[in-house]
C-alpha positions as CSV (number, residue, x, y, z in Angstrom):
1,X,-24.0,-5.8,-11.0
2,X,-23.0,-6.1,-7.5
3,X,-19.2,-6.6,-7.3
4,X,-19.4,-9.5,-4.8
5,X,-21.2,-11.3,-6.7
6,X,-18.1,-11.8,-9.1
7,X,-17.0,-15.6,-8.4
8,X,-13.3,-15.0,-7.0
9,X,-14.2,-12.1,-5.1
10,X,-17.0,-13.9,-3.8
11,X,-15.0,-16.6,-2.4
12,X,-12.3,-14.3,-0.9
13,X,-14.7,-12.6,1.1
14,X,-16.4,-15.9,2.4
15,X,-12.6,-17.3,2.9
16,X,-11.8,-13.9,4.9
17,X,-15.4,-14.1,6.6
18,X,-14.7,-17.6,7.9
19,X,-11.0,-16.3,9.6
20,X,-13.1,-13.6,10.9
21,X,-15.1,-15.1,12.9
22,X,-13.4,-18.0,13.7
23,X,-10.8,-15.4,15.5
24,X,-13.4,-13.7,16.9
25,X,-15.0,-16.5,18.5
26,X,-11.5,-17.5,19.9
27,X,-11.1,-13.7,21.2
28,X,-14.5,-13.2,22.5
29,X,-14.2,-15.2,26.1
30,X,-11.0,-12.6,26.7
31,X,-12.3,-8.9,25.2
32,X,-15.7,-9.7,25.2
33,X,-17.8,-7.2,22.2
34,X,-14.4,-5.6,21.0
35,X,-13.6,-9.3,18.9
36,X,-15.0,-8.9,15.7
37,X,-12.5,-5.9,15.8
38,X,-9.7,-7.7,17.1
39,X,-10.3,-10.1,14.9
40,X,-10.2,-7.6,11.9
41,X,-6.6,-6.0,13.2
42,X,-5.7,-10.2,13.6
43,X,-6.4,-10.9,10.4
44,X,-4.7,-7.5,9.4
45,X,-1.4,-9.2,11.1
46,X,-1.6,-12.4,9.5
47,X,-1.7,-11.0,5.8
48,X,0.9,-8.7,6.4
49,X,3.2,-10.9,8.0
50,X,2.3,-13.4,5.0
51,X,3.3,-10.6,2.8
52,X,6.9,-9.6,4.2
53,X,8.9,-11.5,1.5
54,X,6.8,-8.9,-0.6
55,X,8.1,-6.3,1.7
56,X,11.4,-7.4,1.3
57,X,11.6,-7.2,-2.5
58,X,10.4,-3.8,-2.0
59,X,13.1,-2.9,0.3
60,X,15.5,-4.4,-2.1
61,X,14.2,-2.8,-4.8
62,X,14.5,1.0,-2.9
63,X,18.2,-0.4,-2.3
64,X,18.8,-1.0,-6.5
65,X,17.1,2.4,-7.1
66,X,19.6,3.9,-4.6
67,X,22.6,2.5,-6.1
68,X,21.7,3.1,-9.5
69,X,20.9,6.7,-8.7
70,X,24.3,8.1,-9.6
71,X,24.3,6.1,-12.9
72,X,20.7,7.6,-14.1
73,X,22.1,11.6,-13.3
74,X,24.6,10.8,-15.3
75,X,22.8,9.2,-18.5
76,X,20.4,12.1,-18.0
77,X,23.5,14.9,-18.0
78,X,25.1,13.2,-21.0
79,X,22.0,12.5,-23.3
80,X,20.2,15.9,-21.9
81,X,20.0,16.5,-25.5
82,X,19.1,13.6,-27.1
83,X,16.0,12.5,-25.0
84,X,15.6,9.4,-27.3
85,X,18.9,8.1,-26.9
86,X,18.9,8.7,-22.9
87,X,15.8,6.5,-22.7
88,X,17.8,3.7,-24.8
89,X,20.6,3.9,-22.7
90,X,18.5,4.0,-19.0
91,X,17.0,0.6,-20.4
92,X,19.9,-0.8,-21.6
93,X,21.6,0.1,-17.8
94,X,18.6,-1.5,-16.3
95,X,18.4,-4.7,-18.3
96,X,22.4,-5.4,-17.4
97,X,21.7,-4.8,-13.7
98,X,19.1,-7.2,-14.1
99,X,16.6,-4.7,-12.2
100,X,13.5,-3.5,-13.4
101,X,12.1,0.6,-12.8
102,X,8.8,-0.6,-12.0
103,X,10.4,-3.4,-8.5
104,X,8.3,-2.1,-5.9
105,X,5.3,-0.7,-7.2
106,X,3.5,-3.8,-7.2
107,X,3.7,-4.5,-3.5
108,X,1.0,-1.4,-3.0
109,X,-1.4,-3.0,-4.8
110,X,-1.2,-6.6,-3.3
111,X,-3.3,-5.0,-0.8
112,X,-6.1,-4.3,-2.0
113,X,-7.6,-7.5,-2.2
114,X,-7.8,-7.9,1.5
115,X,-8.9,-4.5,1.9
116,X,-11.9,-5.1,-0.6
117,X,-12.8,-8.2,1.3
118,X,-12.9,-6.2,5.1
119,X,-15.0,-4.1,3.2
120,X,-17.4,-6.7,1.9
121,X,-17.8,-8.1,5.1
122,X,-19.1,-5.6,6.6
123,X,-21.5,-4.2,3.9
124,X,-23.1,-7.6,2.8
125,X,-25.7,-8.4,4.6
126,X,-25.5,-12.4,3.7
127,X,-22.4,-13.8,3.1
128,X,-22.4,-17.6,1.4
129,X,-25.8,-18.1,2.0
130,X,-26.0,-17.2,5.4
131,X,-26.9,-13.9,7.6
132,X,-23.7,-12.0,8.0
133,X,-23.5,-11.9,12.1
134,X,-20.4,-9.4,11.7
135,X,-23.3,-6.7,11.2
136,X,-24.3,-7.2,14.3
137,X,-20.8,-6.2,16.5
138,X,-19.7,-2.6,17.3
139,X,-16.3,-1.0,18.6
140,X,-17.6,1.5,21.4
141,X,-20.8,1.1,20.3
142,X,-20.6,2.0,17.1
143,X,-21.2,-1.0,14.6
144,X,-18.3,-2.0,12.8
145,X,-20.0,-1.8,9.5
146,X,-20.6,1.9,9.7
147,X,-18.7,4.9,8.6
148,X,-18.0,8.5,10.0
149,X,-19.3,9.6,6.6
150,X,-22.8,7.5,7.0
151,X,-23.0,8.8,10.6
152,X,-22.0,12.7,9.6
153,X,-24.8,12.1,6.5
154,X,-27.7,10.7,9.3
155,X,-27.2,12.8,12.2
156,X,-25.7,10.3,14.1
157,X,-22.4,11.6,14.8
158,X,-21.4,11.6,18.7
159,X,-19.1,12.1,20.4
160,X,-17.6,8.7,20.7
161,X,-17.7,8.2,17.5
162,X,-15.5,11.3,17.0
163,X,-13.4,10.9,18.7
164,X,-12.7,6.6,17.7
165,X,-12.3,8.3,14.1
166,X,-10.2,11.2,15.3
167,X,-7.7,8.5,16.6
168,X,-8.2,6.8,13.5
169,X,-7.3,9.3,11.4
170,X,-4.2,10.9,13.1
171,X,-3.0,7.5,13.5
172,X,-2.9,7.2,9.8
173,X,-1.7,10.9,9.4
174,X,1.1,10.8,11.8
175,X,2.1,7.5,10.6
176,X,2.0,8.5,7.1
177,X,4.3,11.6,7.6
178,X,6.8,9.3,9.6
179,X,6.5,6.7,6.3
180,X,7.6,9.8,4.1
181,X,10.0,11.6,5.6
182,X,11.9,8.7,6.7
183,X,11.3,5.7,3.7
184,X,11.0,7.4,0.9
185,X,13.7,7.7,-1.5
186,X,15.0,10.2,-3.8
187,X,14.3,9.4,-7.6
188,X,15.7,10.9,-10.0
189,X,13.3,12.3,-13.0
190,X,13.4,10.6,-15.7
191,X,12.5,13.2,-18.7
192,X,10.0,11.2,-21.3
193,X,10.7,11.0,-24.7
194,X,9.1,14.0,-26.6
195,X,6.4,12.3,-29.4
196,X,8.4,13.6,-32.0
197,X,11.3,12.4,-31.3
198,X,11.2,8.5,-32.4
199,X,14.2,6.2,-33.3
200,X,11.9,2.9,-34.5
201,X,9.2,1.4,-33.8
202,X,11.5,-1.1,-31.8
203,X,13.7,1.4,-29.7
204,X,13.1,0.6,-26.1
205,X,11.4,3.5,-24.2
206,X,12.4,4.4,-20.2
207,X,9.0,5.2,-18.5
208,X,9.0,8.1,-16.7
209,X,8.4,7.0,-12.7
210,X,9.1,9.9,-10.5
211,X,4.9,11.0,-11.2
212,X,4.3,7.4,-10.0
213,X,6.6,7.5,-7.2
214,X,5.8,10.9,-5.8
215,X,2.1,9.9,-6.3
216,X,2.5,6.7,-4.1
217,X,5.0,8.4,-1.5
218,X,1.3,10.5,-0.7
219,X,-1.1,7.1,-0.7
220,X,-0.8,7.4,3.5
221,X,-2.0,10.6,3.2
222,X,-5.0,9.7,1.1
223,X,-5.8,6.4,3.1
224,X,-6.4,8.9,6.2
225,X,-9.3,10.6,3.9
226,X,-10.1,7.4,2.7
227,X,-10.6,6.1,6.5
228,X,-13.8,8.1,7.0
229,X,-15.5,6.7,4.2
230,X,-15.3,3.2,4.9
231,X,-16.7,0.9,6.8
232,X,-14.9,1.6,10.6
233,X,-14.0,-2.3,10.4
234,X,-11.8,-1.5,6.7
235,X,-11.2,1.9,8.4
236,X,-9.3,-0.9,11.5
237,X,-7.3,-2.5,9.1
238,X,-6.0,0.5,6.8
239,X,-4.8,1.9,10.3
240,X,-3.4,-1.0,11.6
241,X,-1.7,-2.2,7.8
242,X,-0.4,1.4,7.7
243,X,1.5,1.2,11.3
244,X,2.7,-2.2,10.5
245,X,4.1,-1.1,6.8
246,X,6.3,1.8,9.0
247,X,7.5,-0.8,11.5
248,X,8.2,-3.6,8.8
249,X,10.2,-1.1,6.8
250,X,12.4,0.4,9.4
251,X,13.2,-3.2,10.5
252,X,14.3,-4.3,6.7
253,X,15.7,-1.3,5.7
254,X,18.2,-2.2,8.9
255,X,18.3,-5.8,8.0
256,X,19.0,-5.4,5.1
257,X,21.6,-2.3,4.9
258,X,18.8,0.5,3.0
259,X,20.9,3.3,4.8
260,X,24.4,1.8,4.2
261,X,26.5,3.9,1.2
262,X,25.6,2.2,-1.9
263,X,28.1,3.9,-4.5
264,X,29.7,1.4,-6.4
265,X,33.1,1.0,-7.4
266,X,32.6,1.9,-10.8
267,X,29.6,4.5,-11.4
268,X,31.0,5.9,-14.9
269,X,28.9,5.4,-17.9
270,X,30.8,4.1,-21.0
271,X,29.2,4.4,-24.5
């Protein structure tokens, strides 16, 4: 079963198809062929900026994580021998801070949505009932539906092409290494509760996030490989959403005080 074919994804593609090209009719009296591309790092613009609140909370959330650090390394020091009893107690610390361990995961997946339907667009070759004309516009001269991947495969590969996914690329990369060295924050390993080790069916378990977290802290990374497999419209907006994500961050972590000293007044943990 084709995947577009599913209702609600079938109607976010034709609602994202519509914005498309109603931008890129707009843009195309001023740039001429490069619209439909414009129009893809537009729409880009508009979904991120419609997402900042997101960004926010995920900002926020980075913030919590900070200030709760010293807290955590110290339930881990004290329970380091009772790995049941530490997870009880990291929950219990959470619930009264009235934070959660997974605030700011979600926001990476909010995405993907938007990145499916760029995707769809350009791979479709009729889109509610009607020939997709995005097929038929190119960035350079190569078509916007295309991949460096699809190109390398056919024999196609030139040097323009190259080089537009070289820039690509090394956008993403260079980016990505900015994102990491200068957003991403220290979390403290959380050691998971050995299977053995139960205190009821009921006891509340901490999960263990620093896998998750170093895994996402890399996603730039993999969206550079990622780039070269999609269509070079999708490969447009994960390069464009990725340089936005590094400017939108530095701006809130500012705004909102990310680098400030966050040690409480009181960091002891009572029993």
């Amino acid at each position: 079963m084709n995947i577009y074919e599913f209702l609600p994804i079938r109607l976010l593609v034709e609602a994202a198809y519509s914005v498309v090209t109603a931008i890129s009719s707009l843009l195309e009296p001023f740039v001429g062929g490069f619209s439909a591309a414009l129009a893809v790092i537009v729409l880009t613009v508009l979904v991120r900026a419609v997402l900042i609140p997101v960004g926010v909370s995920q900002v926020r959330a980075g913030i919590t994580r900070k200030r709760l650090a010293p807290k955590v390394s110290e339930l881990q020091a004290k329970y380091k021998k009772q790995p049941e009893l530490m997870q009880q107690k990291l929950m219990e610390m959470y619930k009264e801070e009235n934070a959660s361990p997974f605030a700011g995961c979600l926001p990476v997946l909010l995405q993907m949505p938007v990145l499916m339907a760029v995707y769809g667009l350009f791979i479709n070759a009729t889109i509610g009932g009607h020939a997709n004309e995005l097929l038929g516009h190119t960035l350079f001269g190569l078509p916007l539906s295309t991949s460096f991947v699809k190109l390398f495969a056919t024999g196609d590969l030139t040097g323009t092409a190259i080089t537009v996914y070289l820039v690509l690329v090394v956008l993403i990369a260079v980016v990505a290494g900015f994102s990491r060295h200068l957003l991403t924050p220290a979390t403290p390993e959380t050691p998971a509760t050995p299977a053995a080790a139960k205190t009821g069916a009921d006891a509340p378990q901490m999960p263990d996030l620093s896998g998750v977290m170093k895994t996402l802290s890399f996603m730039p990374f993999l969206t550079a490989v990622f780039a070269l497999f999609v269509p070079l419209a999708a490969a447009l907006y994960l390069a464009t959403t990725t340089t936005w994500t590094l400017g939108e961050r530095l701006i809130l972590n500012r705004v909102l005080g990310a680098h400030e000293d966050q040690t409480e007044t009181n960091t002891r943990v009572t029993d």
